[in-house]
N, C-alpha and C positions, 0 to 999 in steps of 0.2 A: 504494500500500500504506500502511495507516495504521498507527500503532500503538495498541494497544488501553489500555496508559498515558497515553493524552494523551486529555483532556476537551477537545469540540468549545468552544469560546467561547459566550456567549448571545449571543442575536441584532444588539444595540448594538453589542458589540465586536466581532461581527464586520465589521459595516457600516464600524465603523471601522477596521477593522486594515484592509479593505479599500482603504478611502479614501486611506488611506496609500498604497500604491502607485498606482490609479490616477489620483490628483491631481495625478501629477506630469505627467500628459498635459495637464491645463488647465493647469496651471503651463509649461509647455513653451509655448506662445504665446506667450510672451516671452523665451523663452530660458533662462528660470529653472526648469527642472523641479525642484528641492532643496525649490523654496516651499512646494510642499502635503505631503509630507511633513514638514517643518518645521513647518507649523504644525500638524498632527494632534499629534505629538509634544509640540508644546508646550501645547495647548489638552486632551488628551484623554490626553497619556499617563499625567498622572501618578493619573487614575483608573482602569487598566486595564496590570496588567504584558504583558497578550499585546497589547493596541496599541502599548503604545510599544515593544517588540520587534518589532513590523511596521513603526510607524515609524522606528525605528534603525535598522532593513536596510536598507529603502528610502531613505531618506535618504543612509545611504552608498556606496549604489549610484551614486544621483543623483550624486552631490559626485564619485564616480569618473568616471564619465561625461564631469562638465563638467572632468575633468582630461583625460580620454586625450581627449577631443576639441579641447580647447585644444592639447593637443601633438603632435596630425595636423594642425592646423590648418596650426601651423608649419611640419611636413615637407612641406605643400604646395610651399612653394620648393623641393624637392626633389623632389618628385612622387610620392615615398614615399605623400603625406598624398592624393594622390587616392585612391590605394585603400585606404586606414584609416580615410577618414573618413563612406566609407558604410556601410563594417562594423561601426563603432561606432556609428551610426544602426540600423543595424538589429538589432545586440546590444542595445541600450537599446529598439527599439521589442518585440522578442520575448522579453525577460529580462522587462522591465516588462509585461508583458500575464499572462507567468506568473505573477509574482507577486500578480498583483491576482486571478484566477484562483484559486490555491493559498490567500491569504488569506481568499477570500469562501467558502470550503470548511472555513475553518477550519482550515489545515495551515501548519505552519511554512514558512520559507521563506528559505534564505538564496542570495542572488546568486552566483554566478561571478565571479571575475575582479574583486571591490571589497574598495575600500582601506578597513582599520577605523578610523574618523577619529573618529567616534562612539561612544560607550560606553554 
């Protein structure tokens, strides 16, 4: 459902508000998904208020992520972190698919369950 208040983005920003979230899947090859968000933000947001509010969400989605999964990591010793730490794998791979989804549609979009680190 959209609302009829909100104007679609032109096509650039949306490419990019998109990029924003799904960058962090090529940034994830190393373990850094934060990176391509990050740099959208910084290379493209300060021309565009709806990319860098795509990349501010994503970004601190990302930056949540590499917290709860650093701290399943550790409940591993406890075994706790065996089952957190595919949840949070796949909380990150199905949150971040929507979102990239929702922004290439042109729709806002904010995460579940992330820390506002980001402003």
């Amino acid at each position: 459902m959209t609302d009829p208040h909100v104007t679609t983005p032109p096509g650039d920003e949306l490419t990019w508000g998109s990029a924003a979230h799904w960058s962090s899947f090529v940034a994830a090859a190393v373990l850094l998904g934060f990176l391509g968000p990050l740099i959208v933000m910084l290379t493209k947001g300060n021309e565009s208020p709806w990319v860098r509010r795509q990349a501010v969400e994503s970004l601190n989605f990302q930056l949540s992520i590499l917290v709860y999964g650093a701290v399943s990591l550790l409940l591993c010793f406890v075994l706790i972190g065996l089952v957190l730490l595919p949840l949070v794998g796949l909380a990150w791979l199905v949150f971040t698919v929507i979102g990239s989804i929702r922004a290439a549609r042109g729709e806002e979009y904010r995460y579940p369950l992330t820390i506002r680190i980001v402003s």
